[in-house]
C-alpha positions as CSV (number, residue, x, y, z in Angstrom):
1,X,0.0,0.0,0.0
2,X,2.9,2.3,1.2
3,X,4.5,1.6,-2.7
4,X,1.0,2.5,-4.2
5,X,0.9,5.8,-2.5
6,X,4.2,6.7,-3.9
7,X,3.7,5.7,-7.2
8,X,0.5,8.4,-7.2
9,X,3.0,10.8,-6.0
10,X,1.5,10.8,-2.4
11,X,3.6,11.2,0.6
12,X,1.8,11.0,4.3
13,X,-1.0,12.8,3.0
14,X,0.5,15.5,1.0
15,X,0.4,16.0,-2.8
16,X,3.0,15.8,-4.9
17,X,4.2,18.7,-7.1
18,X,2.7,19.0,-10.4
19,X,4.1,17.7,-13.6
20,X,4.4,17.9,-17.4
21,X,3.8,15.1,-19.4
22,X,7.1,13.6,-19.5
23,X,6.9,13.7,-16.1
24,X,9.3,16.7,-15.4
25,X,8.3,19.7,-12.9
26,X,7.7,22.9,-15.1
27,X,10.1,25.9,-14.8
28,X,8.2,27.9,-12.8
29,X,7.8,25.3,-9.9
30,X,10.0,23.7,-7.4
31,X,9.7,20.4,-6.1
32,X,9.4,20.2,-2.3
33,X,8.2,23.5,-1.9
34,X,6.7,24.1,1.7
35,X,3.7,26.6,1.5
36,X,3.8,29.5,3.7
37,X,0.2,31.2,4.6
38,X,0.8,35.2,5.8
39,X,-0.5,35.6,9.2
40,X,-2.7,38.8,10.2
41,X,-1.4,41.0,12.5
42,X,-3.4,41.4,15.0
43,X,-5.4,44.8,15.6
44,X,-4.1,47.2,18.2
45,X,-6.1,47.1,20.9
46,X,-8.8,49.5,21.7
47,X,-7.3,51.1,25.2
48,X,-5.7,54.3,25.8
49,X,-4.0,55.7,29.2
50,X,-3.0,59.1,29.7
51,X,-1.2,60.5,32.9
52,X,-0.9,64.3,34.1
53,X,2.3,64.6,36.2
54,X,3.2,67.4,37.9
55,X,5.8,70.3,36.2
56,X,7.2,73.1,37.8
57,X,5.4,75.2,35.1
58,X,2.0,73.6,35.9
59,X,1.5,69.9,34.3
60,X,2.3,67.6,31.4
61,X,0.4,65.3,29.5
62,X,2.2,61.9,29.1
63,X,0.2,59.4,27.2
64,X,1.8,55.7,26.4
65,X,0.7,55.1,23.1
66,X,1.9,58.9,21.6
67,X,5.5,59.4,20.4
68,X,7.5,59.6,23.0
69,X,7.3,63.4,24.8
70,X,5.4,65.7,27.1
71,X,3.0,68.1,26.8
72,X,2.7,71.1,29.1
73,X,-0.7,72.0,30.1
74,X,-2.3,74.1,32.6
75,X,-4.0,72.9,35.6
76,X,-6.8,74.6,34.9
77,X,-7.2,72.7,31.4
78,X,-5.5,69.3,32.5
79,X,-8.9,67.4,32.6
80,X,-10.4,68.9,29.2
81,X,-7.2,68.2,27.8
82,X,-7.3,64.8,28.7
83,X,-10.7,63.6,27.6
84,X,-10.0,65.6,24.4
85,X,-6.5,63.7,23.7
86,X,-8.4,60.2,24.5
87,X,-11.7,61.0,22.2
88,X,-9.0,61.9,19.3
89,X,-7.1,58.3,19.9
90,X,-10.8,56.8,19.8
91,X,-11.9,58.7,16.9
92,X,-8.8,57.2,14.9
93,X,-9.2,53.2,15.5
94,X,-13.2,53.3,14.7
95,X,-14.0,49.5,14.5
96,X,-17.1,47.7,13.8
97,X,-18.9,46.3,16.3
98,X,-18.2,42.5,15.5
99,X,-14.6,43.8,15.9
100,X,-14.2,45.0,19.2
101,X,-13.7,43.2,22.3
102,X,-13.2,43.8,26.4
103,X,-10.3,45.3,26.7
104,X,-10.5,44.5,30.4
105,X,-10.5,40.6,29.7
106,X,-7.6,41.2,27.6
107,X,-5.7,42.1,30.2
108,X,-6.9,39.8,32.8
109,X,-9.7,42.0,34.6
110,X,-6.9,43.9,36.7
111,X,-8.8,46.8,36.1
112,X,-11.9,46.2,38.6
113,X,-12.7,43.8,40.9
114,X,-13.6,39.8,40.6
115,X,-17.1,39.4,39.2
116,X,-19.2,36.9,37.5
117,X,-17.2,37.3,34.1
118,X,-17.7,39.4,30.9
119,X,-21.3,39.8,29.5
120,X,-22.9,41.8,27.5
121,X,-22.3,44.8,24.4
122,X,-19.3,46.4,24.9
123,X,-19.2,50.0,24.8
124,X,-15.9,52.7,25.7
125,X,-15.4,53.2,29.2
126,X,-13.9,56.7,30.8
127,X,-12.2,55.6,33.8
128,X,-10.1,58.1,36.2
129,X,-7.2,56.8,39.0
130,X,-5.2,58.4,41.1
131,X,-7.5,60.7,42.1
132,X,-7.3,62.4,38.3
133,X,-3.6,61.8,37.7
134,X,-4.1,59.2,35.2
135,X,-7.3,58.9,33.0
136,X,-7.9,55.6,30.7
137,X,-10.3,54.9,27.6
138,X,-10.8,51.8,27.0
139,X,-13.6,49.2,24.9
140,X,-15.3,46.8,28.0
141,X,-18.4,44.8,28.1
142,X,-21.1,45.7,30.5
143,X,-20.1,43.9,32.7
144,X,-16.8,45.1,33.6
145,X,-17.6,48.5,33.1
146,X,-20.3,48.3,35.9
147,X,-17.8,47.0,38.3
148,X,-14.9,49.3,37.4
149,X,-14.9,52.0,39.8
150,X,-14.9,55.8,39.0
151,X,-15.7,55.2,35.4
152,X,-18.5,56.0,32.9
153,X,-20.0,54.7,29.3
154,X,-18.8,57.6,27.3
155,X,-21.7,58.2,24.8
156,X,-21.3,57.0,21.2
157,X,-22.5,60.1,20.0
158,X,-19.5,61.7,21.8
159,X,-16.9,60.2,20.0
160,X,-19.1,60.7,16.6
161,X,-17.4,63.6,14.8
162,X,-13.9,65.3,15.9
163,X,-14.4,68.5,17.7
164,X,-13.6,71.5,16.0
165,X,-12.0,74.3,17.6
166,X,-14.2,77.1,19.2
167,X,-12.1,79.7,16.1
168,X,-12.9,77.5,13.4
169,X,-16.3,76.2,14.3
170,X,-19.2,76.8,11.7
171,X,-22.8,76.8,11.8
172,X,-24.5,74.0,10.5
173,X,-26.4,75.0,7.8
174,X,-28.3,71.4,7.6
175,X,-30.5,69.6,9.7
176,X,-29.5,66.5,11.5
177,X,-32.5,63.8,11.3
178,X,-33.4,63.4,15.5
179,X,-31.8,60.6,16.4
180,X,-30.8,60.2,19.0
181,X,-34.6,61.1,20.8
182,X,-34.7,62.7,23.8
183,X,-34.5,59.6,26.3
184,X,-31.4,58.5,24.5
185,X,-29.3,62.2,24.5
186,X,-30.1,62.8,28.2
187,X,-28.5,58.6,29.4
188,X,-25.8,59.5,27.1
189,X,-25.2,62.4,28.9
190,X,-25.7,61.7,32.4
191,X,-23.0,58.8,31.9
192,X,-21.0,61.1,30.2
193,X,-21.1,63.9,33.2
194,X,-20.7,60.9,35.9
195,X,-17.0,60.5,34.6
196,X,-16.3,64.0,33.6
197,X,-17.2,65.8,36.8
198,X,-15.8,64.8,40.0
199,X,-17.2,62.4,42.2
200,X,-18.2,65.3,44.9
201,X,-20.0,67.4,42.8
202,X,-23.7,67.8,44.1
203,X,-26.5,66.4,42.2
204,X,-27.4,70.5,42.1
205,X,-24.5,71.4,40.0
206,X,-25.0,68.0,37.8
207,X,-28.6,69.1,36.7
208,X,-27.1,72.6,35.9
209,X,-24.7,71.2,34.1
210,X,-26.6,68.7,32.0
211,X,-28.9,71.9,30.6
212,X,-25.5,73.8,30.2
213,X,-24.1,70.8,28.4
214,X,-27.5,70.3,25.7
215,X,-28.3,74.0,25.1
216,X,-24.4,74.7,24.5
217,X,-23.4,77.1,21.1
218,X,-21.1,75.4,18.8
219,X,-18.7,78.4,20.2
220,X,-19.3,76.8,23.6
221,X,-20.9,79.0,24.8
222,X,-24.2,78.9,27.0
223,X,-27.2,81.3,28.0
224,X,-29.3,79.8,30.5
225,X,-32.6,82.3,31.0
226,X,-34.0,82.9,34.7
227,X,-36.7,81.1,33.6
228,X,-35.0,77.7,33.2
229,X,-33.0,78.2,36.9
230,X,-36.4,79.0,38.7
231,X,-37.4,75.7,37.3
232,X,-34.2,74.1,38.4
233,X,-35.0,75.9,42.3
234,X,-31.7,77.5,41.6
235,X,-32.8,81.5,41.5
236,X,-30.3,83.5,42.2
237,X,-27.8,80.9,44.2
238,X,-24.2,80.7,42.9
239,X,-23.1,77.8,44.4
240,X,-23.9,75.0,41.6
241,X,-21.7,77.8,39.5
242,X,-19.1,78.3,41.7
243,X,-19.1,74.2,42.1
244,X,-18.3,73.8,38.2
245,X,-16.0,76.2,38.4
246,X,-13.8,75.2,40.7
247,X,-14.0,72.0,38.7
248,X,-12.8,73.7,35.5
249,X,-15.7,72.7,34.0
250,X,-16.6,76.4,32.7
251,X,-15.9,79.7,33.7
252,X,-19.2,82.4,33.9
253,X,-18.3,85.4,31.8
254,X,-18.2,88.9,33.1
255,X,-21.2,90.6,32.0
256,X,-24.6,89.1,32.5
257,X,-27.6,90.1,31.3
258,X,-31.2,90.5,33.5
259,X,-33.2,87.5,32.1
260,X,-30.0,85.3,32.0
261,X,-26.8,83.9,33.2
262,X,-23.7,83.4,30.2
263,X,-21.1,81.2,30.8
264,X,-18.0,79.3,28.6
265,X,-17.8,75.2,28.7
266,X,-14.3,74.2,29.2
267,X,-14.5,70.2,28.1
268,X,-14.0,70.2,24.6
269,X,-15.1,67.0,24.0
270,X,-19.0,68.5,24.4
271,X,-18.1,69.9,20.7
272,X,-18.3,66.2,19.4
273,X,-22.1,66.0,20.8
274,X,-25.2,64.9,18.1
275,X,-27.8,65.7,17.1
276,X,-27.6,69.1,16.0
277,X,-28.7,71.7,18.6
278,X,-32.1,72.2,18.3
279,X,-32.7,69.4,18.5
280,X,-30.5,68.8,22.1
281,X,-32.2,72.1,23.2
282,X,-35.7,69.7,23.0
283,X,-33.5,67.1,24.9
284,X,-32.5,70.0,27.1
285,X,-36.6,70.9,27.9
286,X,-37.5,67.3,28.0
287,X,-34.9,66.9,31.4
288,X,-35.9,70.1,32.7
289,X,-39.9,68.7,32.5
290,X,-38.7,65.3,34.1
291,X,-36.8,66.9,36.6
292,X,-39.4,69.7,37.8
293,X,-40.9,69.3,41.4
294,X,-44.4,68.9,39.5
295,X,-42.7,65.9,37.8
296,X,-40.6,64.2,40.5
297,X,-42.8,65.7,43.6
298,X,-39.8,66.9,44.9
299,X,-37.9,70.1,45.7
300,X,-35.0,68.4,46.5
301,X,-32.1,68.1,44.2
302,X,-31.2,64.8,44.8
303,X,-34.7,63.3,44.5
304,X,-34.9,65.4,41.2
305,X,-32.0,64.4,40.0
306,X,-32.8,60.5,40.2
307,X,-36.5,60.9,39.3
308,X,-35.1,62.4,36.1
309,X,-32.8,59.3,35.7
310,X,-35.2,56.5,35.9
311,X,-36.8,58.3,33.5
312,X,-34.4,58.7,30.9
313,X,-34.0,54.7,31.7
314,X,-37.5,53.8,31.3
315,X,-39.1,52.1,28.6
316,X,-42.0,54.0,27.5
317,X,-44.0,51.4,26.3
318,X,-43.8,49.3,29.6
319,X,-42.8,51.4,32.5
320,X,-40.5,49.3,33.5
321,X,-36.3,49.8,33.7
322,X,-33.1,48.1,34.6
323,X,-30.2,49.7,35.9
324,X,-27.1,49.3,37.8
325,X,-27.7,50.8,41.2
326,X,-23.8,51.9,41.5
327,X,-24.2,53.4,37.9
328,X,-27.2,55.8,38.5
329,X,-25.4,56.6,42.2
330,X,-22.5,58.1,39.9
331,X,-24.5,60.0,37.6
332,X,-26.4,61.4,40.9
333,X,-23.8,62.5,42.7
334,X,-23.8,59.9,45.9
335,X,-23.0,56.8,47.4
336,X,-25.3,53.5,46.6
337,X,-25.8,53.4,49.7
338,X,-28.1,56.5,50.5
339,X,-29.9,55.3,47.2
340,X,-32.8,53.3,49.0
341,X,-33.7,56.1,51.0
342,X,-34.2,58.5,48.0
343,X,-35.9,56.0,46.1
344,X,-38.5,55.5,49.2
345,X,-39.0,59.3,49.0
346,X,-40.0,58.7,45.3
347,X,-42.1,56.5,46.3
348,X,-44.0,57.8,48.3
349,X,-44.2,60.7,46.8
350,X,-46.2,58.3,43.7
351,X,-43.2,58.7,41.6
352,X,-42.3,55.2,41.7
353,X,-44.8,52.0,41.9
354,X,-42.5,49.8,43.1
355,X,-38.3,49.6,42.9
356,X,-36.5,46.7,44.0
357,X,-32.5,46.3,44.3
358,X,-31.2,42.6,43.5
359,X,-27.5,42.6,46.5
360,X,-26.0,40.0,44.4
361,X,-25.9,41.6,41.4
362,X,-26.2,45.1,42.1
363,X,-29.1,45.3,39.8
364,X,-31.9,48.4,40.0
365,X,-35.5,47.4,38.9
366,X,-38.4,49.6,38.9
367,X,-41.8,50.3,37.9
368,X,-43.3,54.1,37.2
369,X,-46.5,54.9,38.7
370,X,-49.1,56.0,36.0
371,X,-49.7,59.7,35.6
372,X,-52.3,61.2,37.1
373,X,-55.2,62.5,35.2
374,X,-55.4,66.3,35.9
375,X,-59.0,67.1,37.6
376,X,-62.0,68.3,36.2
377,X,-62.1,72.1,36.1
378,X,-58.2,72.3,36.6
379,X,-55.9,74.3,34.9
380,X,-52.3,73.3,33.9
């Protein structure tokens, strides 16, 4: 059997080199030949790190995947700065879907703590150590990213265009279609402040700053009317101001009108937002009904604040919503543990049907009361 094989030119499975006729290999071919197949490189992965370290002259911006170098920034712009040099190192490696991976479980999960293992889409994640010193970017599942601490799901719609500069910005002279709806922009946003603003700022300054952040000029610039802070109980109070401010999240501008309040945003990566800005400014009134103490039955910020995130996180259709319970404590402002209590106040004030909070998995589960028909002869 062994001599038939080789007489058909067969050796252990592998075919022998083609021949002419007389039995002689052609020219262009060599006998015993091995084929070589290419190999793909792999794809860089999808995780950026960027470091502020101190400089006698201020700070400077070291980031690991970046020629090597520093870059000298001021304290004032170091965290703007940041998130601006990450979104331009996202904006460059767009992949599909189908294409990305956890970034986290590439690297053995030393990012967060021990959990059940990775599950569900994955999405960027803005994460900040050190206490702000070092700032990461990075693609992880849902999973991971709810048990990273002090970090955020930076919106998609964030990342969707590069920011031009406040010199070179132009007006938009088309409509975007309005997508996403209203719902959508105001998560995506809420995530997006829970990891740009610092962990301490009060759920009073993160409502300001959420209207600040949708009703925003592509100059960066923002004219809040009196009208809009009487809704927000803020009146005449500068402490929410003074609170972004020291955060170098925006700086209020010298002259102010009666009927309004002007200010500049600092965090460039706002100028990347979608859809265009009418069509945030109706996001912008859609958190400002949500949030009112007519909405929420609250005057409270803190009970505002999270009647205004469930719902942004409800579904419309049912009621009903899922969230993670140390998620929506970031974008509020506190700890998961003074959660319950708000949540009972929502409660009883007919907010909420019913809420319950799963210990194992740290999921948030809840059910809106209906809406109350106005009575006869009332006027809204």
């Amino acid at each position: 059997m062994a001599a038939s094989r080789q007489g058909r030119g067969l050796h252990y499975g592998v075919p022998a080199a083609p021949t002419t006729k007389d039995g002689a290999s052609p020219n262009h071919l060599e006998d015993h030949t091995p084929m070589r197949l290419r190999t793909a490189c792999p794809a860089p992965p999808r995780a950026w790190t960027v470091e502020l370290r101190p400089h006698p002259r201020g700070l400077t911006l070291v980031c690991q995947h970046c020629p090597p170098g520093a870059t000298q920034i001021t304290a004032a712009s170091a965290r703007s700065t940041a998130l601006a040099h990450l979104a331009r190192h996202a904006r460059g490696d767009l992949r599909p879907p189908h294409l990305r991976i956890c970034q986290c479980h590439e690297r053995g999960c030393r990012w967060h703590p021990r959990h059940r293992g990775c599950n569900g889409p994955i999405s960027l994640l803005l994460a900040c150590e050190r206490g702000g010193r070092l700032w990461r970017l990075a693609d992880a599942c849902s999973a991971c990213a709810a048990a990273t601490a002090q970090a955020a799901v930076v919106p998609n719609t964030v990342l969707a265009a590069a920011p031009a500069s406040p010199a070179t910005a132009r007006r938009r002279t088309g409509r975007h279609p309005k997508e996403p709806g209203e719902r959508t922009r105001v998560c995506e946003m809420l995530s997006y402040l829970a990891a740009a603003l610092p962990d301490n700022t009060s759920a009073t300054a993160r409502l300001l700053a959420l209207q600040c952040a949708l009703r925003m000029t592509t100059t960066m610039q923002v004219r809040l009317p009196q009208g809009v802070l009487r809704s927000l109980r803020l009146g005449n109070t500068p402490d929410p101001w003074c609170e972004l401010e020291r955060a170098h999240w925006l700086r209020l501008t010298a002259a102010h009108a009666a009927a309004e309040i002007t200010a500049e945003l600092l965090d460039v990566t706002l100028l990347g937002q979608a859809p265009a800005r009418p069509d945030r400014r109706q996001a912008a009134d859609w958190a400002l009904r949500c949030s009112s103490p007519s909405a929420t039955r609250a005057t409270v910020p803190l009970p505002q604040l999270a009647g205004l995130y469930l719902a942004a996180h409800t579904d419309p259709h049912t009621s009903t919503g899922l969230a993670e319970l140390d998620q929506m404590a970031r974008a509020c402002g506190t700890q998961s543990a003074h959660l319950p209590t708000t949540l009972d106040q929502l409660a009883a004030a007919r907010l909420l049907a019913t809420w319950r909070a799963c210990p194992e998995s740290g999921d948030l589960q809840w059910t809106l009361a209906p809406a109350t028909p106005p009575r006869a002869g009332h006027r809204r």
